[in-house]
The first five atom37 places (N, CA, C, CB, O) and aatype in JSON, in Angstrom:
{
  "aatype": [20, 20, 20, 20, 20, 20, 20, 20, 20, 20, 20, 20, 20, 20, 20, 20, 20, 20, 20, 20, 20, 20, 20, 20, 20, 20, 20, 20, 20, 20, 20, 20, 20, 20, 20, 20, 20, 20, 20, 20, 20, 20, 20, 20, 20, 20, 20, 20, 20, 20, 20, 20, 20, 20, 20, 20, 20, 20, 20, 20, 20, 20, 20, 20, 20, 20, 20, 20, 20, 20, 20, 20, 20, 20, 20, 20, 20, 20, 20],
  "atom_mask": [
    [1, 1, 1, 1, 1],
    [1, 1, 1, 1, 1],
    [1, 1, 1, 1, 1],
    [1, 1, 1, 1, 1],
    [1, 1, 1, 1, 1],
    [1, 1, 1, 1, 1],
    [1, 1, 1, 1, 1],
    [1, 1, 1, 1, 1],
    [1, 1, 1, 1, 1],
    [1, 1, 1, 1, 1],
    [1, 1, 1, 1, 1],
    [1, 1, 1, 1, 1],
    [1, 1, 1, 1, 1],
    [1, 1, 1, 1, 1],
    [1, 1, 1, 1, 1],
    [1, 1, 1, 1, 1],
    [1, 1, 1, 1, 1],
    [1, 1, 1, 1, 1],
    [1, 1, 1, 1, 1],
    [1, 1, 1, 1, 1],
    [1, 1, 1, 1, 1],
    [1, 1, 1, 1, 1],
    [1, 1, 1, 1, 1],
    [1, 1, 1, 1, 1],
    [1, 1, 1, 1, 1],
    [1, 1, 1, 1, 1],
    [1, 1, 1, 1, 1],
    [1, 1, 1, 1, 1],
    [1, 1, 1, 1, 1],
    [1, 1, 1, 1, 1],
    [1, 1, 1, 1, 1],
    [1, 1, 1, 1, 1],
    [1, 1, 1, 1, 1],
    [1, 1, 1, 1, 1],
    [1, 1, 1, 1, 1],
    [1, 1, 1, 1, 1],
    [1, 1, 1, 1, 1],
    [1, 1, 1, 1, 1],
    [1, 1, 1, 1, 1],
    [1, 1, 1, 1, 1],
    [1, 1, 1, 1, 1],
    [1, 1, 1, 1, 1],
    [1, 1, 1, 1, 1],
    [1, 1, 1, 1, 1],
    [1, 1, 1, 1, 1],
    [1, 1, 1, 1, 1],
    [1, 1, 1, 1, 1],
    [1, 1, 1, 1, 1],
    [1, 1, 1, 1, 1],
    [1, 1, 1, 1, 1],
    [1, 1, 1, 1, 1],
    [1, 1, 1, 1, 1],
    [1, 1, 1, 1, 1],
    [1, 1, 1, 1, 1],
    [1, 1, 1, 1, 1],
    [1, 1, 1, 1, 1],
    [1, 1, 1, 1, 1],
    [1, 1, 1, 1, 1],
    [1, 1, 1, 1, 1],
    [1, 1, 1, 1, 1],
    [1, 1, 1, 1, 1],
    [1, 1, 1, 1, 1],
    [1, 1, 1, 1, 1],
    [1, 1, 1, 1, 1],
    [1, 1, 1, 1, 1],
    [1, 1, 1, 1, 1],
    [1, 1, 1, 1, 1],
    [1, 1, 1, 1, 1],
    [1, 1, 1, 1, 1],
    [1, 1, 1, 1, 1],
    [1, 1, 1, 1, 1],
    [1, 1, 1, 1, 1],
    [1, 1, 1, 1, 1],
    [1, 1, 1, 1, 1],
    [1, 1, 1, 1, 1],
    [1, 1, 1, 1, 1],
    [1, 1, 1, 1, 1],
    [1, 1, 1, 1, 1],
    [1, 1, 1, 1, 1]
  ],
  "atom_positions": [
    [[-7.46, 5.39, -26.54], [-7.77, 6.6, -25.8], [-6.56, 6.99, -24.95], [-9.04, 6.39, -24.91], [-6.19, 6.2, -24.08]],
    [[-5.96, 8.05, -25.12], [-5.09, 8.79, -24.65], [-5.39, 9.25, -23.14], [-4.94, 9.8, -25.58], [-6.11, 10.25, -23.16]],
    [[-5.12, 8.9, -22.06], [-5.27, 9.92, -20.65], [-4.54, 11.43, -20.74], [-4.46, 9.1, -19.22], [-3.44, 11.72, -21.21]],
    [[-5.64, 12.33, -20.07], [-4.99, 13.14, -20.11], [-4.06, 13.44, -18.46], [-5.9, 14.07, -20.7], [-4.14, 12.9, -17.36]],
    [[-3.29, 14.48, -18.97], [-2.68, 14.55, -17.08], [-2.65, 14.64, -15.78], [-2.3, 14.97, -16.74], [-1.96, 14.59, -14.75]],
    [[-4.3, 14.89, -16.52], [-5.03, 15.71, -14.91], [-5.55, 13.69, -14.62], [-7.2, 17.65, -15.25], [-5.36, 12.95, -13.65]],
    [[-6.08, 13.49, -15.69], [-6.6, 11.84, -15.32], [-5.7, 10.53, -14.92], [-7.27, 11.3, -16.59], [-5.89, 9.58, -14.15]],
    [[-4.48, 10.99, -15.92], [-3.49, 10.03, -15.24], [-2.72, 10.19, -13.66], [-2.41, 10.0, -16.23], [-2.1, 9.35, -13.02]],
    [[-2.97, 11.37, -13.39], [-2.23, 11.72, -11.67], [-3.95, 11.21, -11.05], [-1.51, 14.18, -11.15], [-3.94, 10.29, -10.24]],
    [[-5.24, 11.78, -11.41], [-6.28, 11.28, -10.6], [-6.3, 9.6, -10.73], [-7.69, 12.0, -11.09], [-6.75, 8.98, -9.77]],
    [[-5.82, 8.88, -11.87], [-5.79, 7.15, -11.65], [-4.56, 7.04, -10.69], [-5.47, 6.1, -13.27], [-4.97, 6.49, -9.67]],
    [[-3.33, 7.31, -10.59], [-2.39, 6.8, -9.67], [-2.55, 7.29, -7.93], [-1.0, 7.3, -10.31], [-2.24, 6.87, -6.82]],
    [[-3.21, 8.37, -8.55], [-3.36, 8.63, -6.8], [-4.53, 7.56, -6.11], [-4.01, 10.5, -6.44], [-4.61, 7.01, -5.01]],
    [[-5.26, 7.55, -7.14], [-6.3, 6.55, -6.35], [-5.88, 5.11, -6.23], [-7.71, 6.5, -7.09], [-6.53, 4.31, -5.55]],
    [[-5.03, 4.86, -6.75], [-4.08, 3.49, -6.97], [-3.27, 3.48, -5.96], [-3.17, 3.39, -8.29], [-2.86, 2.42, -5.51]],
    [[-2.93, 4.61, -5.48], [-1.99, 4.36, -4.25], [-2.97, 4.49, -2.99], [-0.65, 5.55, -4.15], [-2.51, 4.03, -1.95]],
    [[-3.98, 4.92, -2.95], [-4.69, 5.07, -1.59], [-6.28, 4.1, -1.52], [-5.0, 6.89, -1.4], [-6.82, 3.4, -0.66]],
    [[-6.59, 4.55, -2.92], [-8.46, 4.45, -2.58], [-8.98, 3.06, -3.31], [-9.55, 6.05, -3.47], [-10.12, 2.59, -3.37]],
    [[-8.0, 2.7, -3.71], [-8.26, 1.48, -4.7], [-8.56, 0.06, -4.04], [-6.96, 1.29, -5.62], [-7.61, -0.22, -3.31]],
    [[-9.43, -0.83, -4.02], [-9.74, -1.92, -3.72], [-8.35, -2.51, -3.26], [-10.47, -2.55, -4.79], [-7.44, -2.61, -4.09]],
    [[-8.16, -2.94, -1.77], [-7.17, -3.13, -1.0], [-6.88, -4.72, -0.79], [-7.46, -2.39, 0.21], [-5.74, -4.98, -0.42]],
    [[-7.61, -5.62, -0.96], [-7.69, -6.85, -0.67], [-7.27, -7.72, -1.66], [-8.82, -7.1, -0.32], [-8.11, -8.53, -2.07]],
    [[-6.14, -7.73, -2.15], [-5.48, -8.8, -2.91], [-3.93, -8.93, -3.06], [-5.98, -8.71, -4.17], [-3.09, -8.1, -2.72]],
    [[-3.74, -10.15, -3.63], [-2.37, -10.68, -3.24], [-1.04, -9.17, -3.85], [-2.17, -12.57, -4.3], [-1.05, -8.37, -4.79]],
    [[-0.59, -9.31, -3.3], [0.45, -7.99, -4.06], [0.08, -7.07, -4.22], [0.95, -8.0, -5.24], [0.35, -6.39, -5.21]],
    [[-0.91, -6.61, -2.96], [-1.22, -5.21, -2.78], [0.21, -4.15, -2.66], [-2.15, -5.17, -1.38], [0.48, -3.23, -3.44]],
    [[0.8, -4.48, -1.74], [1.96, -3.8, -1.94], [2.67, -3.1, -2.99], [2.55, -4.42, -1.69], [2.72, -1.92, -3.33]],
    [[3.4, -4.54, -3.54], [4.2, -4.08, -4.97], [2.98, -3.22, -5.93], [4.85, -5.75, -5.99], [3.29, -2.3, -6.69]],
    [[1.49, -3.74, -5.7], [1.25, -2.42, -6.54], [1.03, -0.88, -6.49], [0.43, -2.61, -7.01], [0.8, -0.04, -7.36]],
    [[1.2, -0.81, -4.85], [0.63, 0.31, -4.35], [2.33, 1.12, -4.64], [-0.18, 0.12, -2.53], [2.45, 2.26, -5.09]],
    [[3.33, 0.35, -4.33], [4.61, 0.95, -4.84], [4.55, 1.51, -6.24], [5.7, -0.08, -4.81], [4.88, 2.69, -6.39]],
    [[4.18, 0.84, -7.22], [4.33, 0.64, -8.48], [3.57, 2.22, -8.74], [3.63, -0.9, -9.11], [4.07, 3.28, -9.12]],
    [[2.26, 1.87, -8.37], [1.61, 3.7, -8.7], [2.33, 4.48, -8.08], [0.05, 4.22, -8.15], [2.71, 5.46, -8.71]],
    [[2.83, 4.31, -6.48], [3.58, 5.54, -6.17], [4.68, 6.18, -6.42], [3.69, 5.58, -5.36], [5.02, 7.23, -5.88]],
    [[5.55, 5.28, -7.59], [6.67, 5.04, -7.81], [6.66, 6.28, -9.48], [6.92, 3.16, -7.84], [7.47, 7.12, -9.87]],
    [[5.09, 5.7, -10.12], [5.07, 5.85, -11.47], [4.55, 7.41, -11.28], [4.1, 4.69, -12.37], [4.89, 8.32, -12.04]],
    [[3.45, 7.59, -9.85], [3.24, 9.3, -9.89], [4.92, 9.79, -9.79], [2.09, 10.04, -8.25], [5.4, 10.73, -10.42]],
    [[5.47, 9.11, -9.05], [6.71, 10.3, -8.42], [7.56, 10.42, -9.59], [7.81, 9.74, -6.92], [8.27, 11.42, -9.64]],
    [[7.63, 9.52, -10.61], [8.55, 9.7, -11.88], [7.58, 11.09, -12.87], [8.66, 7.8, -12.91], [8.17, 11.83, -13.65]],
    [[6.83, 11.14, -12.75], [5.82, 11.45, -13.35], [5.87, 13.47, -13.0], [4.43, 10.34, -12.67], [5.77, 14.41, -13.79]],
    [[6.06, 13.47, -11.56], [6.66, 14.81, -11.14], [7.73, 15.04, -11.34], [6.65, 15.12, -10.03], [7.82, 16.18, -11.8]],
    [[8.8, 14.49, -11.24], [9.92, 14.4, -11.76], [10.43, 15.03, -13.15], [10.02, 13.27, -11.74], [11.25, 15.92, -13.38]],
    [[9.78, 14.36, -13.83], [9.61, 14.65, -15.6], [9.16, 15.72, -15.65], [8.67, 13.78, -16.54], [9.73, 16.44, -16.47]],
    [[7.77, 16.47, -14.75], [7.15, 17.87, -14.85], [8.18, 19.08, -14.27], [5.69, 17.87, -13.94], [8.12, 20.28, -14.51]],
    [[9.02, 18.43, -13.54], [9.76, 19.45, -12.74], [11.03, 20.03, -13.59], [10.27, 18.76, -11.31], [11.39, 21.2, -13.77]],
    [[11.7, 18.5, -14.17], [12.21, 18.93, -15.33], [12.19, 20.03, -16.6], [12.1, 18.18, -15.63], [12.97, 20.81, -17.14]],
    [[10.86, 19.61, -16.72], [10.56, 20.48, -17.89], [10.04, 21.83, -17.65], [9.64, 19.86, -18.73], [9.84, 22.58, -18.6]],
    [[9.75, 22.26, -16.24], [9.51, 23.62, -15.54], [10.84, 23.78, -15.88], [8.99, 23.82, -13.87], [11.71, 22.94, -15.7]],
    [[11.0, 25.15, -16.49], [11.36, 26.1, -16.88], [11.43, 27.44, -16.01], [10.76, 26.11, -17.81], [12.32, 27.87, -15.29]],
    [[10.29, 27.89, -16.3], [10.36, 29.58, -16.25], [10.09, 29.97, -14.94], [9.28, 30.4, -17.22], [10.39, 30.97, -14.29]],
    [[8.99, 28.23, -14.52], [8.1, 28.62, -12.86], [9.09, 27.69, -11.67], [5.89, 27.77, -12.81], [9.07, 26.48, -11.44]],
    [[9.76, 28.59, -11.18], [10.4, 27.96, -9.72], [9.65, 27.55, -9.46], [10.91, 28.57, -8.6], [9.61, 26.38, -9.83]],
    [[8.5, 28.0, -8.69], [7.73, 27.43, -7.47], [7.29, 26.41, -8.17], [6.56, 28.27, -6.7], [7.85, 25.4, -7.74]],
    [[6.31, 26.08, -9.35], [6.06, 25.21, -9.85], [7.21, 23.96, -10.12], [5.52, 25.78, -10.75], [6.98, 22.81, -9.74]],
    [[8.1, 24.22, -10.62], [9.16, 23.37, -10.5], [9.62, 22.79, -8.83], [10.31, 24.2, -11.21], [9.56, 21.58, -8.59]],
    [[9.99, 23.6, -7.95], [9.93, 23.28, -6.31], [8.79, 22.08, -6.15], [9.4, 24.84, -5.29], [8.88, 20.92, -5.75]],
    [[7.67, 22.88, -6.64], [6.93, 21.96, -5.57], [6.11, 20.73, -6.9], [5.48, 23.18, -4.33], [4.93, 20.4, -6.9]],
    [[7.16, 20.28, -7.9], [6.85, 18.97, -8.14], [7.78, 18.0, -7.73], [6.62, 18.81, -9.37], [7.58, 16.81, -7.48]],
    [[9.09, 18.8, -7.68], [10.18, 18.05, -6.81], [9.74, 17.37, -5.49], [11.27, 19.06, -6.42], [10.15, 16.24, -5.23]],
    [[8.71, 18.21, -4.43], [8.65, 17.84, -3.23], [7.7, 16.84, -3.34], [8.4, 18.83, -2.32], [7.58, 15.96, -2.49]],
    [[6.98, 16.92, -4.39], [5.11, 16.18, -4.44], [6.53, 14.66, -5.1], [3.05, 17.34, -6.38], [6.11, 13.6, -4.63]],
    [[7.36, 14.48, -5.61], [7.76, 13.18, -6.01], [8.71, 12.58, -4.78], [8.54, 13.27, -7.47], [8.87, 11.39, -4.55]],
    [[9.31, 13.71, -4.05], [9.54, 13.45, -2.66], [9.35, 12.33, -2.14], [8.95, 14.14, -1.97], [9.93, 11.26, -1.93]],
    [[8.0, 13.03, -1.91], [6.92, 12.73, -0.64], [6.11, 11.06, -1.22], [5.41, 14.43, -0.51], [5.85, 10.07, -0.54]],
    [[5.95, 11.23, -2.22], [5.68, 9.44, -2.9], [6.59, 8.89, -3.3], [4.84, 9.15, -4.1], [6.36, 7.89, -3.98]],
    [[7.7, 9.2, -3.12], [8.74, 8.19, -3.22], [9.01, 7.71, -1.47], [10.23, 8.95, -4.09], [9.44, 6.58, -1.28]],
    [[8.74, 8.6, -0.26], [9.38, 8.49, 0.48], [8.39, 7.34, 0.85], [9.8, 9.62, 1.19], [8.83, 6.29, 1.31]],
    [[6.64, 7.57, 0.58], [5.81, 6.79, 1.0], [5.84, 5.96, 0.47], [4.88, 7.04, 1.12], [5.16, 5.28, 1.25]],
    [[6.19, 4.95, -0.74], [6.57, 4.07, -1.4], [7.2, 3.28, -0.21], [7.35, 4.52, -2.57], [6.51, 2.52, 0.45]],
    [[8.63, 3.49, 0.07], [9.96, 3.42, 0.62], [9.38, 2.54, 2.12], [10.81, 5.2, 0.83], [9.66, 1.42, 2.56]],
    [[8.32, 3.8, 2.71], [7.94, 3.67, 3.51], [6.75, 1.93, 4.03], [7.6, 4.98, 3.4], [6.69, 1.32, 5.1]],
    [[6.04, 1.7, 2.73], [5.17, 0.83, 2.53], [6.24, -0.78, 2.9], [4.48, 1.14, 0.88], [6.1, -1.47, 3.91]],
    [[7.28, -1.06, 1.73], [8.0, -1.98, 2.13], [9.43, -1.59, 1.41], [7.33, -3.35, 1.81], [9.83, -1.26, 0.3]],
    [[10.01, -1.84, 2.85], [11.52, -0.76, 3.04], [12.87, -1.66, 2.46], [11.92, -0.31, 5.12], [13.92, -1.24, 1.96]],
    [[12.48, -2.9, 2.69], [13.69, -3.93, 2.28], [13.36, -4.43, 1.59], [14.26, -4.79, 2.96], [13.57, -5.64, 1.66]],
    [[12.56, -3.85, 0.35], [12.09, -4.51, -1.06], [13.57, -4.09, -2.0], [10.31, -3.63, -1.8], [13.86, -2.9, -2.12]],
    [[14.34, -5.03, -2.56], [15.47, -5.16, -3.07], [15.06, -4.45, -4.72], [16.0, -6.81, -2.91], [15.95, -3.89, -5.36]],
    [[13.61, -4.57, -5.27], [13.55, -3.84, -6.16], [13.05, -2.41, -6.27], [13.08, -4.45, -6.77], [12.85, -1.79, -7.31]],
    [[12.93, -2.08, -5.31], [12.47, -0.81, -4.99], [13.41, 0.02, -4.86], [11.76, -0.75, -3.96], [13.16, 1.19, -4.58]]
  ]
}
């Protein structure tokens, strides 16, 4: 079964916020989704074309989860 796009941004977002919080390497995984949405805008922003604004504001939406990533644990050497 294939996700579609709207389902794969609704699984990572909930992976970075709403997801069962209590286990070892919560962190690295909460990076890992926020890491994989922000590549994920990235790639959409790319391929915007024709729509500035649409293109703008996937740039800022990978921003903003990369910055919160960053933010989670800052002197993670693989991050």
């Amino acid at each position: 079964m294939r996700l579609t796009n709207e389902e794969f941004i609704r699984l990572l977002e909930t992976a970075g916020g709403d997801a069962f919080l209590d286990y070892p390497g919560i962190e690295k995984g909460q990076i890992r989704a926020l890491d994989t949405l922000a590549a994920f805008y990235v790639q959409e922003g790319h391929r915007e074309r024709a729509n500035k604004e649409r293109r703008k504001e996937c740039f800022q939406k990978a921003t903003l989860l990369y910055t919160t990533a960053d933010k989670i644990q800052m002197y993670d050497q693989d991050h």
